[in-house]
C-alpha positions as CSV (number, residue, x, y, z in Angstrom):
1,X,28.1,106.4,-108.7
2,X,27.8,103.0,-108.1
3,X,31.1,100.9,-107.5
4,X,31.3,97.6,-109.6
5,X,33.6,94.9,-107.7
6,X,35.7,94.1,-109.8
7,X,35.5,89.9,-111.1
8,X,37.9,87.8,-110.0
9,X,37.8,86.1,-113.4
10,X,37.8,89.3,-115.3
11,X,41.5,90.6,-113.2
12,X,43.2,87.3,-113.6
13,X,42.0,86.3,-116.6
14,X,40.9,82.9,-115.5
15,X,37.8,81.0,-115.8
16,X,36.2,80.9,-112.8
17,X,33.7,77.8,-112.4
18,X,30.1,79.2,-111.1
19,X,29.4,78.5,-107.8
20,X,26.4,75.6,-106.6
21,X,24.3,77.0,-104.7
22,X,23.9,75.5,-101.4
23,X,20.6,74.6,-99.9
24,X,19.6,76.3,-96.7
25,X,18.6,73.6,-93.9
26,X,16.0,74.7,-92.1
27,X,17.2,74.8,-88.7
28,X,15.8,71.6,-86.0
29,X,14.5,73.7,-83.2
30,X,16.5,72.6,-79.7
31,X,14.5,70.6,-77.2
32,X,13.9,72.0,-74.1
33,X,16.3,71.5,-70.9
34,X,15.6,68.9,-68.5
35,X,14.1,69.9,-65.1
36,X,16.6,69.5,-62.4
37,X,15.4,68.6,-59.2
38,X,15.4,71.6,-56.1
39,X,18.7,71.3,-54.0
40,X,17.8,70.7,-50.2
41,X,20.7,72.6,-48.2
42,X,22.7,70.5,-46.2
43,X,22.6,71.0,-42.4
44,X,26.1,72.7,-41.7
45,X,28.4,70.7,-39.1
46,X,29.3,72.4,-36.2
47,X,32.7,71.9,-35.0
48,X,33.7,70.7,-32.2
49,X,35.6,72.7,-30.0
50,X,39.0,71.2,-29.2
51,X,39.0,70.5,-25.5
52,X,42.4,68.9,-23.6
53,X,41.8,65.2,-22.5
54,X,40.6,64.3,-19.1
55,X,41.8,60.9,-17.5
56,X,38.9,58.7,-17.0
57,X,37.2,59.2,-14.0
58,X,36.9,55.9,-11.3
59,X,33.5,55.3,-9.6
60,X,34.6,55.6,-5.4
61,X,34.4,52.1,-4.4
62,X,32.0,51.3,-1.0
63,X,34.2,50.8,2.7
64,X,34.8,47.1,2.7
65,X,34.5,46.2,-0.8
66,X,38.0,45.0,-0.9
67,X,38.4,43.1,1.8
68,X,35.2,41.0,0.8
69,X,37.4,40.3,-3.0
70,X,40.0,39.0,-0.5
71,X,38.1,36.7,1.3
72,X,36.5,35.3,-1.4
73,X,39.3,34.7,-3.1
74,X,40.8,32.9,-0.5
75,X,37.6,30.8,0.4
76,X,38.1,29.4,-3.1
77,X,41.9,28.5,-2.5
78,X,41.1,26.8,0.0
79,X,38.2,24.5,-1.5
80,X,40.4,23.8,-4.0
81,X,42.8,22.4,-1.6
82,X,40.5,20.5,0.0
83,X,39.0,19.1,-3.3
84,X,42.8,18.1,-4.3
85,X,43.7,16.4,-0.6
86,X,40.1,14.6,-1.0
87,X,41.0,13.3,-4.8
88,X,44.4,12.1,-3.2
89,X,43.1,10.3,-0.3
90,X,40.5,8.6,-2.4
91,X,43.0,7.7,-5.0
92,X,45.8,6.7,-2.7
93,X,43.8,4.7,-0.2
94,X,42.2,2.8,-2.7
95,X,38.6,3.7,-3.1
96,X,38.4,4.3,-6.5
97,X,40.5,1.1,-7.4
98,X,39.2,-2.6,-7.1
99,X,40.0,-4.3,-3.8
100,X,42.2,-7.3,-4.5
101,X,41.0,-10.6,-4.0
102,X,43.2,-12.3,-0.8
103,X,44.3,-15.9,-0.5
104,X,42.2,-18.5,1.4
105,X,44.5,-18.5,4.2
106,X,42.6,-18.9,7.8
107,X,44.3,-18.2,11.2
108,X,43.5,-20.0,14.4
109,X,42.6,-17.9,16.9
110,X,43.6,-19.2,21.3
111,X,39.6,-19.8,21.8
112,X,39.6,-22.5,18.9
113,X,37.9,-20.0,16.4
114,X,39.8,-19.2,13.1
115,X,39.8,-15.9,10.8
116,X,40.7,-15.5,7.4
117,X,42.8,-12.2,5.4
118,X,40.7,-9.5,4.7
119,X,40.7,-5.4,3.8
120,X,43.0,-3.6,1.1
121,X,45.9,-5.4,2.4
122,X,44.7,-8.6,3.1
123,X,45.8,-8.8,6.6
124,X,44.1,-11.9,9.1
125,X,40.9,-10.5,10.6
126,X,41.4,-9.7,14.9
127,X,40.7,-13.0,16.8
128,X,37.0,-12.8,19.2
129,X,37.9,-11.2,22.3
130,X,37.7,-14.0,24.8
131,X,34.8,-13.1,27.4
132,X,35.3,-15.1,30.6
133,X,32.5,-17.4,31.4
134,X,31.1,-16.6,35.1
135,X,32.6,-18.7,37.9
136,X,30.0,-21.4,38.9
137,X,31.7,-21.5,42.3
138,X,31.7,-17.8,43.2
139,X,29.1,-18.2,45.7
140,X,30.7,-21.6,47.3
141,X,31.9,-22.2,50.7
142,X,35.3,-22.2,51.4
143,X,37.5,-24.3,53.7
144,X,41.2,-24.0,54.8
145,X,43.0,-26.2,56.1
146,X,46.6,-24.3,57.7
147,X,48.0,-27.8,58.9
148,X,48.5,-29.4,56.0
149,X,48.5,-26.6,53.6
150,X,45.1,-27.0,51.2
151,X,41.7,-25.5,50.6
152,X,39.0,-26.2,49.1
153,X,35.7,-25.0,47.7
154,X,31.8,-26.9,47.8
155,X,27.9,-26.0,47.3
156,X,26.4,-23.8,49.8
157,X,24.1,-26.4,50.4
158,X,26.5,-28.7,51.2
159,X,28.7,-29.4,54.7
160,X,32.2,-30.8,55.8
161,X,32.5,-33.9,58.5
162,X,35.9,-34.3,59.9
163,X,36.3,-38.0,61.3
164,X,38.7,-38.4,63.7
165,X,41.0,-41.3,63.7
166,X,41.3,-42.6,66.8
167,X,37.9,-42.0,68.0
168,X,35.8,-41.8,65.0
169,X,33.7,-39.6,66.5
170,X,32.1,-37.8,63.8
171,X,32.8,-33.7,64.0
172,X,32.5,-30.8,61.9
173,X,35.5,-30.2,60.1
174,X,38.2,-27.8,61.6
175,X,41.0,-25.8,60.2
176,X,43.3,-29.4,61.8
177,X,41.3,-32.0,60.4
178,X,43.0,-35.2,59.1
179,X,39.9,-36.6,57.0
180,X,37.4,-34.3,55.4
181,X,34.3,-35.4,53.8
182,X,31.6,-33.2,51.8
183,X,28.2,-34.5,51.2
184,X,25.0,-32.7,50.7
185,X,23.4,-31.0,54.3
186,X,20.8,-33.9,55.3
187,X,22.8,-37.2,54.0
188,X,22.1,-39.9,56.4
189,X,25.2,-41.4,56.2
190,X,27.9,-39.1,55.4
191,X,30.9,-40.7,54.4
192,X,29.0,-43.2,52.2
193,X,27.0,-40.4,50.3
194,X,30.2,-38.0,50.3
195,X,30.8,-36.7,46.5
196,X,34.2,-35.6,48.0
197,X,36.9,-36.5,50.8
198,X,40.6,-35.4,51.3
199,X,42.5,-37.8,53.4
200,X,46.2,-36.9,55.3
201,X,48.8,-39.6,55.0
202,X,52.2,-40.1,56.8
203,X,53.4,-42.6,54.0
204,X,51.9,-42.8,50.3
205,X,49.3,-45.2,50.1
206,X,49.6,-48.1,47.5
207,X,47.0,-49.7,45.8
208,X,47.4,-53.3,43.8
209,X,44.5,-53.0,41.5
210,X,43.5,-50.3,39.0
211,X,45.2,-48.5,36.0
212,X,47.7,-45.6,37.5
213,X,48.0,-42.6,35.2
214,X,50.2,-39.5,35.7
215,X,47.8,-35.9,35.6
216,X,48.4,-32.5,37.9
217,X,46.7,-30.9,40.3
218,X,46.7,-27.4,40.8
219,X,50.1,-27.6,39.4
220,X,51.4,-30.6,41.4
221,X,51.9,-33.7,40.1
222,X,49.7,-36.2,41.1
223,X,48.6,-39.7,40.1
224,X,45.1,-40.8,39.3
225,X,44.0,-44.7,40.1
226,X,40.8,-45.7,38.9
227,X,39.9,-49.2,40.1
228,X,37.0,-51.2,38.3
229,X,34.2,-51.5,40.4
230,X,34.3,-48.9,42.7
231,X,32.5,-45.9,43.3
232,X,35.1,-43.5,43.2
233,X,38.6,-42.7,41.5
234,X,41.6,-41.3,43.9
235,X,44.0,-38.9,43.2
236,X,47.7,-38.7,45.2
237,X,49.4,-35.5,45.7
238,X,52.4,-35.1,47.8
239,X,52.0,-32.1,50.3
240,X,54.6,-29.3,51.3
241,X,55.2,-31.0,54.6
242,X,56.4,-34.2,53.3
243,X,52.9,-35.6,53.7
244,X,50.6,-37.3,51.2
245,X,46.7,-36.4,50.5
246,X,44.3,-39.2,48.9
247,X,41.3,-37.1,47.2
248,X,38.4,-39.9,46.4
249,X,36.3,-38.6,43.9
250,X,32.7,-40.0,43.1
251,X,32.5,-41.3,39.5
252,X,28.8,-42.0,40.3
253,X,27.1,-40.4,37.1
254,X,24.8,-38.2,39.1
255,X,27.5,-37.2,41.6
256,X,30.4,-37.3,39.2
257,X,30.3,-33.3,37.4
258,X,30.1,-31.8,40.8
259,X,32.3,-34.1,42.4
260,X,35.0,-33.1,39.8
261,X,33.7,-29.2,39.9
262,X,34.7,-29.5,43.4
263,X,37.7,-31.0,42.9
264,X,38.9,-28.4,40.2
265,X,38.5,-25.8,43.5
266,X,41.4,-27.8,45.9
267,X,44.4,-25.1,46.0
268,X,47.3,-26.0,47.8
269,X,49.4,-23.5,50.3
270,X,52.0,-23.6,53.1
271,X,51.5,-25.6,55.5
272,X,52.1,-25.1,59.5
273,X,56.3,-26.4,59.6
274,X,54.8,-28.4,63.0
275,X,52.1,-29.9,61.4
276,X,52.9,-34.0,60.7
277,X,50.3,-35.8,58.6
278,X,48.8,-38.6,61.2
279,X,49.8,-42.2,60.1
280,X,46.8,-44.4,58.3
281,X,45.5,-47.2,60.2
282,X,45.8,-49.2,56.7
283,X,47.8,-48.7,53.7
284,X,44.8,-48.9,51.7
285,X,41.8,-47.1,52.9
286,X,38.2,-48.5,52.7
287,X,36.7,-46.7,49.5
């Protein structure tokens, strides 16, 4: 027999509201999965073994390698210094400052020459160094007369006379002689063409005409007489024996440089303490 199920309505006795039938929606049919792209396998990592830490290891260094470090090092201290002692100098000494402009002071130097300042510290230039002129008389003759305490120099070319006073014979001149006369070898007449004569006097001559000045000779005092219209201009010297000498130069104008060169060469020395000047025959000799 067939079982009836019993009606919900029918048991409670209520109503029961039929039921809508629901439509059936046809089911949407899935899309399809996506294709994934193949998985490449990644290369496994192999570890790396643990291992103790070394100290780094130090190339050997070649023999000598130091030493060179060493010199180098001190070939470059000591440019340095050098540069620095250089840079000093140059900056202490002035050359890389401007010189200073010096005063327009001049100096007067012995030979008659004069200097002015110059340099960084404006100090008077050094005076010329003399240079002595050569001696026009080195090659002279020389005479000496040891009794009354002179000499003398003349030309080569030139000779002496010595006239005696009491017999005026005319000699060569000795070391004694009272008059001496130079004149050029060959002169006829000596003692009138003589550009020189020394004369020995027991008294000093005097002489009333003329102008009398006061000069020296070879550090003696002596006094010069030029008298107008003469030929020749005498000097008096007082000699070391007590005696007096009478020099008669030629002022002639072609005799007159030597006759003074000569007379710049008289030189005066002891005389012999027996030796007495002879006494002129006249207080003014013939000139």
């Amino acid at each position: 027999m067939e079982e009836t199920t019993p009606n919900p309505q029918e048991a409670t006795g209520q109503q029961v509201a039929p039921q809508t039938a629901v439509p059936e929606v046809p089911a949407t049919p899935s899309a399809a999965p996506a294709e994934m792209p193949p998985v490449q396998p990644q290369p496994t990592e192999t570890p790396t073994p643990m291992t103790e830490e070394q100290p780094p290891v130090i190339p050997p260094q070649a023999p000598g390698k130091g030493r060179k470090s060493i010199l180098f090092l001190a070939l470059g201290l000591l440019l340095l210094a050098l540069l620095a002692a250089g840079g000093y100098f140059f900056v202490n000494k002035g050359f890389l400052t401007k010189e200073k402009a010096c005063t327009q002071e001049a100096k007067v130097c012995p030979d008659g020459t004069s200097v002015g300042r110059t340099g960084p510290n404006c100090e008077f230039a050094a005076c010329p160094t003399p240079t002595e002129a050569p001696d026009p008389t080195a090659n002279w003759k020389t005479y000496t007369n040891t009794t009354y305490g002179f000499s003398t120099k003349y030309p080569a070319s030139f000779a002496t006379q010595d006239i005696d006073a009491v017999s005026e014979t005319n000699k060569e001149a000795g070391p004694t002689a009272r008059s001496l006369f130079i004149y050029q070898s060959g002169a006829p007449e000596p003692y009138l063409e003589r550009y020189i004569s020394l004369e020995m006097f027991q008294v000093k001559p005097t002489h009333n005409q003329g102008v009398a000045t006061e000069t020296t000779l070879d550090n003696r005092t002596a006094t010069k007489v030029a008298i107008p219209n003469t030929k020749f201009d005498i000097y008096s010297v007082q000699l070391s024996n007590s005696g007096f000498m009478e020099i008669y130069v030629s002022n002639d104008p072609t005799k007159k440089d030597l006759a003074d060169q000569i007379l710049s060469t008289v030189k005066f020395v002891e005389a012999t303490p027996s030796a007495t000047p002879t006494s002129s025959p006249s207080a003014t000799p013939a000139i």
